[in-house]
PDB file of N, CA, C and O in Angstrom:
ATOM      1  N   UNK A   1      14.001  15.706 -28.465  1.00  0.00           N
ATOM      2  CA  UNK A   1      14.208  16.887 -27.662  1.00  0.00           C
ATOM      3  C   UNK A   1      13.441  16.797 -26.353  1.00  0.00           C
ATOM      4  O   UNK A   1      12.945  15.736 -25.972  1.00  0.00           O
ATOM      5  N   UNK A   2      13.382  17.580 -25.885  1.00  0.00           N
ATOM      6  CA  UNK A   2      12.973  17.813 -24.356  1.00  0.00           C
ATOM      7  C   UNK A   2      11.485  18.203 -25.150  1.00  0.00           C
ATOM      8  O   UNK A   2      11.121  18.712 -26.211  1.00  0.00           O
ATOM      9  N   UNK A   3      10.643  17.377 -23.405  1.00  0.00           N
ATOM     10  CA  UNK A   3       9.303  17.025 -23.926  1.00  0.00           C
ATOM     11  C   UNK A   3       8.545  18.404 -22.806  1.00  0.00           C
ATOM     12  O   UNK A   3       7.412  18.872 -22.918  1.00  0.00           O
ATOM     13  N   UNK A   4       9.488  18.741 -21.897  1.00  0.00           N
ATOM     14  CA  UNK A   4       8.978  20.077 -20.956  1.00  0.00           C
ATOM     15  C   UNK A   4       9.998  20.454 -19.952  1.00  0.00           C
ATOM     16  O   UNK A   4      10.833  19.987 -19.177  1.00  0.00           O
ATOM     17  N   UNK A   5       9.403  21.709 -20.451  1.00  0.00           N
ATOM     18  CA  UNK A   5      10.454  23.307 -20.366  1.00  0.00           C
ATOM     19  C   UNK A   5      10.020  23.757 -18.933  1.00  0.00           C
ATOM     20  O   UNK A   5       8.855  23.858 -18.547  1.00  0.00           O
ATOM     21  N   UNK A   6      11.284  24.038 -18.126  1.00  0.00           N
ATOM     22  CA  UNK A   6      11.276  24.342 -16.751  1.00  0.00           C
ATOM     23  C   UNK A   6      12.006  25.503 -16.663  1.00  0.00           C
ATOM     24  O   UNK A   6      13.101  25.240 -17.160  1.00  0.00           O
ATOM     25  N   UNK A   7      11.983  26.859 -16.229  1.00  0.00           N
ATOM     26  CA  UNK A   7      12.182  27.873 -16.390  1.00  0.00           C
ATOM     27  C   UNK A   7      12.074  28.767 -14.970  1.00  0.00           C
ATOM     28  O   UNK A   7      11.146  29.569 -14.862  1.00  0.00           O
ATOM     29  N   UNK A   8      13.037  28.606 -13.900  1.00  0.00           N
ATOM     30  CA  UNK A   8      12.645  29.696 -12.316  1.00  0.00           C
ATOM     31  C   UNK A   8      12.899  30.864 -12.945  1.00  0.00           C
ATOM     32  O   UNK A   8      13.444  31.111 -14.021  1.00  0.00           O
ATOM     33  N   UNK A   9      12.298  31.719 -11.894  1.00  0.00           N
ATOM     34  CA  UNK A   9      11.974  32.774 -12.788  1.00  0.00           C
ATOM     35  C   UNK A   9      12.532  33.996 -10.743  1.00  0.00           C
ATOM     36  O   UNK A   9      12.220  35.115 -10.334  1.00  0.00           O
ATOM     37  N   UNK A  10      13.352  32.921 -10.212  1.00  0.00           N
ATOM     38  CA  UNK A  10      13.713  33.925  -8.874  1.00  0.00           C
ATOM     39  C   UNK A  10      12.302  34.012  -8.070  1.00  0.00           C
ATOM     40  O   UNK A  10      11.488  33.090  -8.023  1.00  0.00           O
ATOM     41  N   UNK A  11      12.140  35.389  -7.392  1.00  0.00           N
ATOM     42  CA  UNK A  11      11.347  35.094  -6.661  1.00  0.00           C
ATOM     43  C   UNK A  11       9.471  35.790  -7.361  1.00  0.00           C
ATOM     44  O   UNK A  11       8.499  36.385  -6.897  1.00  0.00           O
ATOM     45  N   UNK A  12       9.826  35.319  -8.417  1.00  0.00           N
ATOM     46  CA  UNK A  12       8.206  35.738  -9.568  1.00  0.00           C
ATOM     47  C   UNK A  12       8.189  34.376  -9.532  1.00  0.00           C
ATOM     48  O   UNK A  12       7.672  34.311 -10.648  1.00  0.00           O
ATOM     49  N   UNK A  13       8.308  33.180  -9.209  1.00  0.00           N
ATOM     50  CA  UNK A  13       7.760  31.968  -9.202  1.00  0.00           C
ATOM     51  C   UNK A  13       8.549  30.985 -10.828  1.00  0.00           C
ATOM     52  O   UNK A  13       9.696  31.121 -11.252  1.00  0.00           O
ATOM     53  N   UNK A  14       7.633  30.222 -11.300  1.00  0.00           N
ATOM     54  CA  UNK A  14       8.545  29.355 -12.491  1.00  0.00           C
ATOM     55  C   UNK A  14       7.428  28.797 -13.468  1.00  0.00           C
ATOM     56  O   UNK A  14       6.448  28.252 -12.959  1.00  0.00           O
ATOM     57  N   UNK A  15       7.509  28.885 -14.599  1.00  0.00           N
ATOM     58  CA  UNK A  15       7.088  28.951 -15.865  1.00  0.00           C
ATOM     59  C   UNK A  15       7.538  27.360 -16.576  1.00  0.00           C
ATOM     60  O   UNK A  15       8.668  26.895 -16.727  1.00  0.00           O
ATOM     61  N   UNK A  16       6.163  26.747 -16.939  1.00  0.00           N
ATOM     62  CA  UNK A  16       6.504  25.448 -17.402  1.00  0.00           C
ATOM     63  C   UNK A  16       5.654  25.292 -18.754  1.00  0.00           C
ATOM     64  O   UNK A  16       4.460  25.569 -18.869  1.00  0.00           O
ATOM     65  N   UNK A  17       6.452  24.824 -19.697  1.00  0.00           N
ATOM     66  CA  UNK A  17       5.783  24.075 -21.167  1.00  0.00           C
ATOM     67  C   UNK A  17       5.556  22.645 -21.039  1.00  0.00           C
ATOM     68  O   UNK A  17       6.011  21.968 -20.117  1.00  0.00           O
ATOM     69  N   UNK A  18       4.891  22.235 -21.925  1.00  0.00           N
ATOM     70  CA  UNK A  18       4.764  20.922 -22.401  1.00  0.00           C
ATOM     71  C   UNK A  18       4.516  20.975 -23.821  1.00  0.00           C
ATOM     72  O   UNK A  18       4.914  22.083 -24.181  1.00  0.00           O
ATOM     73  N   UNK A  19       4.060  20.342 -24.809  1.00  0.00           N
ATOM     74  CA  UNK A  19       3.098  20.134 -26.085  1.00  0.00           C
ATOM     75  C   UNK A  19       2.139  20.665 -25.916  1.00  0.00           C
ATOM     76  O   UNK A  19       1.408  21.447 -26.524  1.00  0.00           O
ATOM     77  N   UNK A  20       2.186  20.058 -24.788  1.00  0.00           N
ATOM     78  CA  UNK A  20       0.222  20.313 -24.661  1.00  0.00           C
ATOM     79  C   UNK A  20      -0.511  21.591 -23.723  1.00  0.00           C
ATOM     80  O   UNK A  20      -1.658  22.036 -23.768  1.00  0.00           O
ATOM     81  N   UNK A  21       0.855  22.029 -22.729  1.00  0.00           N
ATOM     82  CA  UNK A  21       0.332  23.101 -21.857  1.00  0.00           C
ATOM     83  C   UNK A  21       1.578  24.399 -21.627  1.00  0.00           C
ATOM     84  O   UNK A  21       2.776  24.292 -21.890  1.00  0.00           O
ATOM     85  N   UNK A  22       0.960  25.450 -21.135  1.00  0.00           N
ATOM     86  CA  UNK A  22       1.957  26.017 -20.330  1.00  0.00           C
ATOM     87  C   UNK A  22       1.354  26.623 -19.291  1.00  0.00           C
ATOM     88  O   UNK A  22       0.240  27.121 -19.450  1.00  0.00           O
ATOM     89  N   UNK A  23       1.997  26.671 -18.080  1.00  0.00           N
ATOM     90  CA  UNK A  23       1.128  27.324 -16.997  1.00  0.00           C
ATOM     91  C   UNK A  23       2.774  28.521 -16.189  1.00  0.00           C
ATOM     92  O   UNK A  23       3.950  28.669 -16.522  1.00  0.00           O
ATOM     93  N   UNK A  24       1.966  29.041 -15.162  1.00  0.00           N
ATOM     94  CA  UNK A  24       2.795  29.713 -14.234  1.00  0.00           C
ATOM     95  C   UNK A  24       2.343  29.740 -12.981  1.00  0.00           C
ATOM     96  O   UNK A  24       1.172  29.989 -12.697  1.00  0.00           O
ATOM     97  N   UNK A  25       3.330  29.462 -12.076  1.00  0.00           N
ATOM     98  CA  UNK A  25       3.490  29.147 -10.756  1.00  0.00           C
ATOM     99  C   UNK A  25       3.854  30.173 -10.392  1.00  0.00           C
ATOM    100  O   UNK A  25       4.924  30.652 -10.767  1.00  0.00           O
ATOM    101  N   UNK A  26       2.839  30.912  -9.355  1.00  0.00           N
ATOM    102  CA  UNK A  26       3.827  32.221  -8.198  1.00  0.00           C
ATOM    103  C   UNK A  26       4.764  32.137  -7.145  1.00  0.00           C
ATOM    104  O   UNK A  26       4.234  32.235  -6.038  1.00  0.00           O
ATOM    105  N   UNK A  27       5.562  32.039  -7.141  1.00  0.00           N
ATOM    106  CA  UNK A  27       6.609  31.757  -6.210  1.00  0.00           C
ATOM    107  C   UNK A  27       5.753  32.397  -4.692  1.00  0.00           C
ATOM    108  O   UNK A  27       5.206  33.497  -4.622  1.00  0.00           O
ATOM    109  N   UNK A  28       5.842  31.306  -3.514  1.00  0.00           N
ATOM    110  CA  UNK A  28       5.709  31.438  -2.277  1.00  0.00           C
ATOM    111  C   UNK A  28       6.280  32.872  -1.640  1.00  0.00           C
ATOM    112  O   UNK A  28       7.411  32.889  -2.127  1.00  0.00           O
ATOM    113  N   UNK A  29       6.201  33.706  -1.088  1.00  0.00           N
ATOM    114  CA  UNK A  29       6.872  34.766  -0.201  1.00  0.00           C
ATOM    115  C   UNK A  29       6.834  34.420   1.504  1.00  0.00           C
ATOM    116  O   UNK A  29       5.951  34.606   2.340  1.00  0.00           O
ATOM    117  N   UNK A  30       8.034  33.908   1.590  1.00  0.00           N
ATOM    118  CA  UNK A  30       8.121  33.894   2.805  1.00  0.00           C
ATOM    119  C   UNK A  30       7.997  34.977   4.315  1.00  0.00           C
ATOM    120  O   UNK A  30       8.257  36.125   3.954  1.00  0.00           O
ATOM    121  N   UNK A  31       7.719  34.931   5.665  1.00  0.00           N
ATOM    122  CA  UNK A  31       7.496  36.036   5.556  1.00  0.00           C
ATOM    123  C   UNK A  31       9.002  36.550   6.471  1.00  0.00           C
ATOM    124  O   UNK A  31       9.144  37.659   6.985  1.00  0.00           O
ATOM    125  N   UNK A  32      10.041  35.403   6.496  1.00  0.00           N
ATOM    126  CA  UNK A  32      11.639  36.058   6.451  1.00  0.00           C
ATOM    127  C   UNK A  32      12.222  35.475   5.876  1.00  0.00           C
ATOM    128  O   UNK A  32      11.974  34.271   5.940  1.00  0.00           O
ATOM    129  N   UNK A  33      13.608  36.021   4.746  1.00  0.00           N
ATOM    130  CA  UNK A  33      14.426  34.709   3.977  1.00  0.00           C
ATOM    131  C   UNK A  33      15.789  35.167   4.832  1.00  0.00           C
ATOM    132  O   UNK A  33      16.228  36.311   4.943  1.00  0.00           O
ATOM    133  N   UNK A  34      16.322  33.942   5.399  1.00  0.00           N
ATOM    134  CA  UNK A  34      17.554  33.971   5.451  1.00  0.00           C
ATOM    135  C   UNK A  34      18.257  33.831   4.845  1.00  0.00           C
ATOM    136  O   UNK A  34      19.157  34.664   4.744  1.00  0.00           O
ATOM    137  N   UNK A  35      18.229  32.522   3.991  1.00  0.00           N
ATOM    138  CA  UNK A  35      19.398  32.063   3.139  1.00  0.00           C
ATOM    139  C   UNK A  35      18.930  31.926   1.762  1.00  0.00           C
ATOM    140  O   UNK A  35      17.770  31.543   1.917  1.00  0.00           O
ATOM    141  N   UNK A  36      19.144  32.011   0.513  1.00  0.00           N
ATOM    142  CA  UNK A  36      19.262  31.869  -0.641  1.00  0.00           C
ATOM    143  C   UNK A  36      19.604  30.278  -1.371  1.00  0.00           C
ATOM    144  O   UNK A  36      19.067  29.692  -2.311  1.00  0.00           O
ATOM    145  N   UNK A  37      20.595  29.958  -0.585  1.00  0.00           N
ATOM    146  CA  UNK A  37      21.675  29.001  -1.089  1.00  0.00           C
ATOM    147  C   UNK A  37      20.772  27.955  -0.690  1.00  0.00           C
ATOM    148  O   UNK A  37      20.015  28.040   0.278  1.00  0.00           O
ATOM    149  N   UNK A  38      20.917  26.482  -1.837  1.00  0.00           N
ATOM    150  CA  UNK A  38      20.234  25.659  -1.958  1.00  0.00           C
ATOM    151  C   UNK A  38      18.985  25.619  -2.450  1.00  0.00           C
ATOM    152  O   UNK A  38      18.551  24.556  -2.893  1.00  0.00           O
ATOM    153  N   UNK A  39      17.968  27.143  -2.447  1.00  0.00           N
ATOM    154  CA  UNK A  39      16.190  27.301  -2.723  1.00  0.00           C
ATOM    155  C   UNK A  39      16.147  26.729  -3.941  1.00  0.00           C
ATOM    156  O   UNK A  39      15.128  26.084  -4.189  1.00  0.00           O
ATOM    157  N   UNK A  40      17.299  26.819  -5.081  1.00  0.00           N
ATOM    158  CA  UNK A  40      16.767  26.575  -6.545  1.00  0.00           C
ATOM    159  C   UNK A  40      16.746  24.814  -6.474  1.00  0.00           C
ATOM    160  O   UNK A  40      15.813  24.102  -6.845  1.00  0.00           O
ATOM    161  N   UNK A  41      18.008  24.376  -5.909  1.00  0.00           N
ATOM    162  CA  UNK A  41      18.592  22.471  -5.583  1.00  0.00           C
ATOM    163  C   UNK A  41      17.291  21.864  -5.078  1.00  0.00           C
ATOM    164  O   UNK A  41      16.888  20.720  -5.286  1.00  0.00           O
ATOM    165  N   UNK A  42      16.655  22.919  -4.315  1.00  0.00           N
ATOM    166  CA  UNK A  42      15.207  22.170  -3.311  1.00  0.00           C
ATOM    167  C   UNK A  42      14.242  22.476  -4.780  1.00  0.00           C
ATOM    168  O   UNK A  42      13.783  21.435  -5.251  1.00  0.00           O
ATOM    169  N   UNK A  43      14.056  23.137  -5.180  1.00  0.00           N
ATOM    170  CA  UNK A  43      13.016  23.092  -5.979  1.00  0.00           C
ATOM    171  C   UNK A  43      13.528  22.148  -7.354  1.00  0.00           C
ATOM    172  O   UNK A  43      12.499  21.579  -7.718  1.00  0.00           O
ATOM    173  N   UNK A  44      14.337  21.855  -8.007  1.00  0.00           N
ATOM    174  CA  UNK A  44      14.943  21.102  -9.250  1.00  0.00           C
ATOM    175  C   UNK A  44      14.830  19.421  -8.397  1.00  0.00           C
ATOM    176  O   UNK A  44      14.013  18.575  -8.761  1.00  0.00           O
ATOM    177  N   UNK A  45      15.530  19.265  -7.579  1.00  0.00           N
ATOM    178  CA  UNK A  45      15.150  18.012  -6.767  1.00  0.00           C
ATOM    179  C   UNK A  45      14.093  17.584  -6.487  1.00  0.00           C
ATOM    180  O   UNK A  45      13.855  16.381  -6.594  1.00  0.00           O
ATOM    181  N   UNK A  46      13.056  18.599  -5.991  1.00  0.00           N
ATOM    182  CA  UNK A  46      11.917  17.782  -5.405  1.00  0.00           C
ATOM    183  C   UNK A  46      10.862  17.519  -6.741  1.00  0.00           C
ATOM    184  O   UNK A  46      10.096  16.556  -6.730  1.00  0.00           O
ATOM    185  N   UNK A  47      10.912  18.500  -7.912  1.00  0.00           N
ATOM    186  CA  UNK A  47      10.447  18.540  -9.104  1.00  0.00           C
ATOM    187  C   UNK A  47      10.891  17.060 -10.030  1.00  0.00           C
ATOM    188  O   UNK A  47      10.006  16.462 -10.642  1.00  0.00           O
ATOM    189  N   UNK A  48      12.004  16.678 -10.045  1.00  0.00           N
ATOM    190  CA  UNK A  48      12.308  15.675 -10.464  1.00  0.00           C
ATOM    191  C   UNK A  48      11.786  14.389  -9.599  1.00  0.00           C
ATOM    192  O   UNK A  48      11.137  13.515 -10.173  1.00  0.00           O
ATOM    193  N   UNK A  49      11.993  14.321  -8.629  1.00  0.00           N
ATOM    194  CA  UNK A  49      11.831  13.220  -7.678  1.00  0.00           C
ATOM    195  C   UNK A  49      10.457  13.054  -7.412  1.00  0.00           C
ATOM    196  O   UNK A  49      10.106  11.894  -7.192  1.00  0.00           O
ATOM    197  N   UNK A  50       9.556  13.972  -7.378  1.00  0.00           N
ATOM    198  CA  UNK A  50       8.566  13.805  -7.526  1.00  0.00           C
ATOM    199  C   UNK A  50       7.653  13.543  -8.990  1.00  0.00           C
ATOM    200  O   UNK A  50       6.489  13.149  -8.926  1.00  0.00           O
ATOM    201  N   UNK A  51       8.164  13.745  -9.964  1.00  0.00           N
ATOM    202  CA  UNK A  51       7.933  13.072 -11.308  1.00  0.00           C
ATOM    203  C   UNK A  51       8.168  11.899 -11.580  1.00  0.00           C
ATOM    204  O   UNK A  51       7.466  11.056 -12.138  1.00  0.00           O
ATOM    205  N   UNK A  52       9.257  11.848 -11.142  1.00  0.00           N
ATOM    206  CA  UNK A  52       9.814  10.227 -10.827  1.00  0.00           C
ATOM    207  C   UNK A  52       8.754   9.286  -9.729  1.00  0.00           C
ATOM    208  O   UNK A  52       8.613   8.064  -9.765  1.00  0.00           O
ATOM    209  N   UNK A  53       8.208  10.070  -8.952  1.00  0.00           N
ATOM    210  CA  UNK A  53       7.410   9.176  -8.141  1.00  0.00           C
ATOM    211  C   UNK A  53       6.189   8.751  -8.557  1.00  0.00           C
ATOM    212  O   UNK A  53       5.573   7.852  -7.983  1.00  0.00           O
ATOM    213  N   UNK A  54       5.582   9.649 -10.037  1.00  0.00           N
ATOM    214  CA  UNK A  54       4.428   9.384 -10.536  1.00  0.00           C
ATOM    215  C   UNK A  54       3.473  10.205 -10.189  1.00  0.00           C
ATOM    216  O   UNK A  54       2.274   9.968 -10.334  1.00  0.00           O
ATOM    217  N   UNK A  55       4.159  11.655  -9.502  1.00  0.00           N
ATOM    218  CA  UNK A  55       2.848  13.205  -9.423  1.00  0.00           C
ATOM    219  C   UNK A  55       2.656  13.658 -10.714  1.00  0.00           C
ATOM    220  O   UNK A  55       3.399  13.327 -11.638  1.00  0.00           O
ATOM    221  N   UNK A  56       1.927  14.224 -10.808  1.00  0.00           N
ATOM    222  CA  UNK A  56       1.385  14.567 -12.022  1.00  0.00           C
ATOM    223  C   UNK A  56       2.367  16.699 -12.001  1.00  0.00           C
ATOM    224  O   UNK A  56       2.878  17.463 -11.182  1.00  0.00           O
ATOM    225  N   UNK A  57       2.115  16.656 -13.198  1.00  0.00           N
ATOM    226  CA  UNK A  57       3.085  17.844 -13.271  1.00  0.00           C
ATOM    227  C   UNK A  57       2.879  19.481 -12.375  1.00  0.00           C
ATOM    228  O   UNK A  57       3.830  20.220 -12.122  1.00  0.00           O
ATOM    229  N   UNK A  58       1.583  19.747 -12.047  1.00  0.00           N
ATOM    230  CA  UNK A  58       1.014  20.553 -11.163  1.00  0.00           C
ATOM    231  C   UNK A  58       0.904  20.494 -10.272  1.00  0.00           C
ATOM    232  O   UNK A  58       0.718  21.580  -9.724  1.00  0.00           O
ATOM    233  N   UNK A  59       0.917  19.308  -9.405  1.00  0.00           N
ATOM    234  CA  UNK A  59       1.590  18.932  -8.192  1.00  0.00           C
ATOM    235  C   UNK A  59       2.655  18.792  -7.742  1.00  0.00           C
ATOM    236  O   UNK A  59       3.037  19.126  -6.621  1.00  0.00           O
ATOM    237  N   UNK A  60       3.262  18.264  -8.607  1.00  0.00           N
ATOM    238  CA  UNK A  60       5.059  18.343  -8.278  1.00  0.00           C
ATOM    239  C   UNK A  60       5.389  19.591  -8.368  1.00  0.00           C
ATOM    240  O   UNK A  60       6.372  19.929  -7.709  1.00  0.00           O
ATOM    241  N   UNK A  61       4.647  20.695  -9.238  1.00  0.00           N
ATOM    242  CA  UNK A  61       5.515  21.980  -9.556  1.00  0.00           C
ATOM    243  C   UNK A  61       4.851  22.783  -8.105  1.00  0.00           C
ATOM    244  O   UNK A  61       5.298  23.915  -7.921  1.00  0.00           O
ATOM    245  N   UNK A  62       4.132  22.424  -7.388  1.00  0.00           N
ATOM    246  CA  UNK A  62       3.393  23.496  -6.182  1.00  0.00           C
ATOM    247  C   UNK A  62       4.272  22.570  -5.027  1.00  0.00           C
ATOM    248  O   UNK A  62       5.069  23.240  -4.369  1.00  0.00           O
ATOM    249  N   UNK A  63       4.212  21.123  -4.718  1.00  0.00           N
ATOM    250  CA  UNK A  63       5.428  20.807  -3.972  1.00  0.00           C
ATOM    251  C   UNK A  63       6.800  21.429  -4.023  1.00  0.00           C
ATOM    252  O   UNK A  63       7.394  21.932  -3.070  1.00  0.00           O
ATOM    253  N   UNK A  64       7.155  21.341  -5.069  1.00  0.00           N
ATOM    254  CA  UNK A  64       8.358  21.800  -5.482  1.00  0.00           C
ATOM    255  C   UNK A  64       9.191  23.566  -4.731  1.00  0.00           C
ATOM    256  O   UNK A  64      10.169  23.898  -4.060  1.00  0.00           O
ATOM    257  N   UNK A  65       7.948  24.242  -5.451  1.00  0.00           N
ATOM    258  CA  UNK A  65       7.763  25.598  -4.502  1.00  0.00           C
ATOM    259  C   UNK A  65       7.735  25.703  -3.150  1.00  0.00           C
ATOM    260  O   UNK A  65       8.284  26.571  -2.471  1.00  0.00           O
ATOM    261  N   UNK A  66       6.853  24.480  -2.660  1.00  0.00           N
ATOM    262  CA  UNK A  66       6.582  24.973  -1.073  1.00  0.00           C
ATOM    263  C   UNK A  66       8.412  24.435  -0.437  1.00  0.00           C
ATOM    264  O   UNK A  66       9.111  25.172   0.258  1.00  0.00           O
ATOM    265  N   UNK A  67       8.731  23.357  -0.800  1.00  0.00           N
ATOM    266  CA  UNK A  67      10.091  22.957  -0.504  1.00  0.00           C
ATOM    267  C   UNK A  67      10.896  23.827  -0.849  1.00  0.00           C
ATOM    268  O   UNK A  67      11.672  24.108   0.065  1.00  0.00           O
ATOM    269  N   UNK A  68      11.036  24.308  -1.647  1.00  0.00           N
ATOM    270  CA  UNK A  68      12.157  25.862  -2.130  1.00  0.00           C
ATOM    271  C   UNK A  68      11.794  26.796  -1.427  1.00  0.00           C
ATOM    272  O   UNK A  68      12.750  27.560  -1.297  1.00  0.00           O
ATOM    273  N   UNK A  69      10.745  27.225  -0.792  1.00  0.00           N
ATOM    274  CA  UNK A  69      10.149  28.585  -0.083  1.00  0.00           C
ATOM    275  C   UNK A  69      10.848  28.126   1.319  1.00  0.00           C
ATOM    276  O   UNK A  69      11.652  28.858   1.897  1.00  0.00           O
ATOM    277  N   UNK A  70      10.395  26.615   1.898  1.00  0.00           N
ATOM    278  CA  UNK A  70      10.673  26.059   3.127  1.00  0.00           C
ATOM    279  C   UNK A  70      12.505  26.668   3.097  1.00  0.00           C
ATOM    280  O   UNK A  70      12.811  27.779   3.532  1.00  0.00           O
ATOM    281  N   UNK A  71      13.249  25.954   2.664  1.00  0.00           N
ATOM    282  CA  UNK A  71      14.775  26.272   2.574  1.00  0.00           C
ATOM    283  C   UNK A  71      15.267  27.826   2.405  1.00  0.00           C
ATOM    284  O   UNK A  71      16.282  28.307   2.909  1.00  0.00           O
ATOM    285  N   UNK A  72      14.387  28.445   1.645  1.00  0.00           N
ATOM    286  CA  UNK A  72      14.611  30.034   1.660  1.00  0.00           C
ATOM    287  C   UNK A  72      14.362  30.351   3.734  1.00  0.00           C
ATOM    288  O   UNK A  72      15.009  31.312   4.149  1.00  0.00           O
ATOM    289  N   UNK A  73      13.799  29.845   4.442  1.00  0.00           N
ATOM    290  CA  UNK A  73      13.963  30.220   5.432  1.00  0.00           C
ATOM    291  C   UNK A  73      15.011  30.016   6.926  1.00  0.00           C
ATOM    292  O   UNK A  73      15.227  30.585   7.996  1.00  0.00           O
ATOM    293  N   UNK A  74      15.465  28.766   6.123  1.00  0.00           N
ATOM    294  CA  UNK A  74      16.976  28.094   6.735  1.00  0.00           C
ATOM    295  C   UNK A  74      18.094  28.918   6.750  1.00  0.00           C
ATOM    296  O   UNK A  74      18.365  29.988   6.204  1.00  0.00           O
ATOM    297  N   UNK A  75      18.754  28.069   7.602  1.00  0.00           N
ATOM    298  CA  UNK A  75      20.183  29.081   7.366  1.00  0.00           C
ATOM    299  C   UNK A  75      21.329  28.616   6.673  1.00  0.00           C
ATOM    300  O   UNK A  75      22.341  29.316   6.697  1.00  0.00           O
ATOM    301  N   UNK A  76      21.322  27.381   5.969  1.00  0.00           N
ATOM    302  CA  UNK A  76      21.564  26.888   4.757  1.00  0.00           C
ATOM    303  C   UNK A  76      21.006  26.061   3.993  1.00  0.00           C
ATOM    304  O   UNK A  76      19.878  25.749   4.374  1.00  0.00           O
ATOM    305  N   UNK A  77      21.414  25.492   2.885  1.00  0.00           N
ATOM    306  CA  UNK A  77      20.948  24.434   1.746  1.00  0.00           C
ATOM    307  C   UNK A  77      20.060  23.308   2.745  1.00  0.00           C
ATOM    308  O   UNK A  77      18.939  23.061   2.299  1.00  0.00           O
ATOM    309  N   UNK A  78      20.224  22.994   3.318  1.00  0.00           N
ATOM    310  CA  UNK A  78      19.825  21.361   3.539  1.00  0.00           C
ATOM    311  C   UNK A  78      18.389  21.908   5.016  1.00  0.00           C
ATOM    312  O   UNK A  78      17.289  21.372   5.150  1.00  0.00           O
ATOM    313  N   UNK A  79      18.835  22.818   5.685  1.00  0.00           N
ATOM    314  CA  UNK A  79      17.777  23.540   6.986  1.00  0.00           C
ATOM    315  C   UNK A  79      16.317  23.598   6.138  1.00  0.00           C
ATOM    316  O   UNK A  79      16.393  24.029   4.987  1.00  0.00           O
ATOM    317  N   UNK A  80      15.646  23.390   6.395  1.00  0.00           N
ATOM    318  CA  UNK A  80      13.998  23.650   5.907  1.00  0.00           C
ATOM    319  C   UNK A  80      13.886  22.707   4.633  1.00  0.00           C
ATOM    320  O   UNK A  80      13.172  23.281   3.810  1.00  0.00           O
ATOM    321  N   UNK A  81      14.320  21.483   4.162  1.00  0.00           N
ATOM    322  CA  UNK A  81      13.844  20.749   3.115  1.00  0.00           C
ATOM    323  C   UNK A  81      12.927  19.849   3.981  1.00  0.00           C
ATOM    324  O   UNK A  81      13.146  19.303   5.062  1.00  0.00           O
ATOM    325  N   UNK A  82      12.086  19.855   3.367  1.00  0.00           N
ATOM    326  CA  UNK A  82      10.741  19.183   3.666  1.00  0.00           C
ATOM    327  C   UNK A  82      10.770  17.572   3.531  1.00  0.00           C
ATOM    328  O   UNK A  82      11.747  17.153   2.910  1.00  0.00           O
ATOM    329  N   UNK A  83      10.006  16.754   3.933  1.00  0.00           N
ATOM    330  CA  UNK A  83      10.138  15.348   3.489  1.00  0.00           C
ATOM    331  C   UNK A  83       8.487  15.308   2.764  1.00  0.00           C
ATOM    332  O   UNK A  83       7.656  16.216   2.800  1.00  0.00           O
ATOM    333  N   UNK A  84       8.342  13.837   2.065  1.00  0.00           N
ATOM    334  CA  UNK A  84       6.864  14.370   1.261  1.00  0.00           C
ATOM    335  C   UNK A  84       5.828  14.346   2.281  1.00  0.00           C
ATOM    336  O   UNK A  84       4.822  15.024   2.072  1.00  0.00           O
ATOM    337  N   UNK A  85       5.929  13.593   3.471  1.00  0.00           N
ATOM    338  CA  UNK A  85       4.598  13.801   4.409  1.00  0.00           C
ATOM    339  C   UNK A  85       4.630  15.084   5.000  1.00  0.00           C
ATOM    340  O   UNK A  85       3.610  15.449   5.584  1.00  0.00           O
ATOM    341  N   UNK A  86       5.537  15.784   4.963  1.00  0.00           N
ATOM    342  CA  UNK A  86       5.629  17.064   5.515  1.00  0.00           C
ATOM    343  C   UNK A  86       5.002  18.087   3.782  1.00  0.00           C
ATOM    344  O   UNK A  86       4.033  18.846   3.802  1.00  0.00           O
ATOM    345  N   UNK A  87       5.468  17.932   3.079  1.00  0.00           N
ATOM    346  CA  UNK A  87       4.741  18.232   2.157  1.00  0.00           C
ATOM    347  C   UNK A  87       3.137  18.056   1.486  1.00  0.00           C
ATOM    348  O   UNK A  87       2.457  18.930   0.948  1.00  0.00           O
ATOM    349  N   UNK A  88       2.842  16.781   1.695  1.00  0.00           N
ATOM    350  CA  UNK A  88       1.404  16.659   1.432  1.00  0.00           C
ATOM    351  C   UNK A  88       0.601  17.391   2.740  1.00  0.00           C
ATOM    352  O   UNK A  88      -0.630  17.426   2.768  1.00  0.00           O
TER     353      UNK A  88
END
């Protein structure tokens, strides 16, 4: 089965399990959202891709956010995705 549970939770931030942990992340508040479309794709993408790169799970999940918050301020999906030097 699945070894950890990923759960957005909109704009209350996103809720993660493991075996061994669970924590909660507050979702960023931007201080205008234009667009909606794409915020969840930026955060599931950069969460994966950055696991895949070898971040550790509390880092990828606060990257993850700031890249989903970034795109909540675009005026579509792809406007405000971050690259990782723009992220670190």
């Amino acid at each position: 089965g699945a070894h950890t549970l990923v759960v957005t939770c909109g704009a209350e931030g996103v809720r993660i399990a493991t075996p061994k942990e669970r924590f909660f992340h507050t979702a960023y508040q931007p201080n205008k959202i234009t667009n909606t479309v794409g915020a969840g794709d930026a955060f599931g993408s950069s969460l994966f891709g950055l696991l895949l790169s070898g971040y550790d799970l509390k880092q990828a999940v606060e990257y993850a956010v700031t890249n989903s918050t970034s795109v909540l301020q675009g005026r579509d999906a792809k406007e405000g995705l971050l690259s990782l030097a723009q992220l670190k």
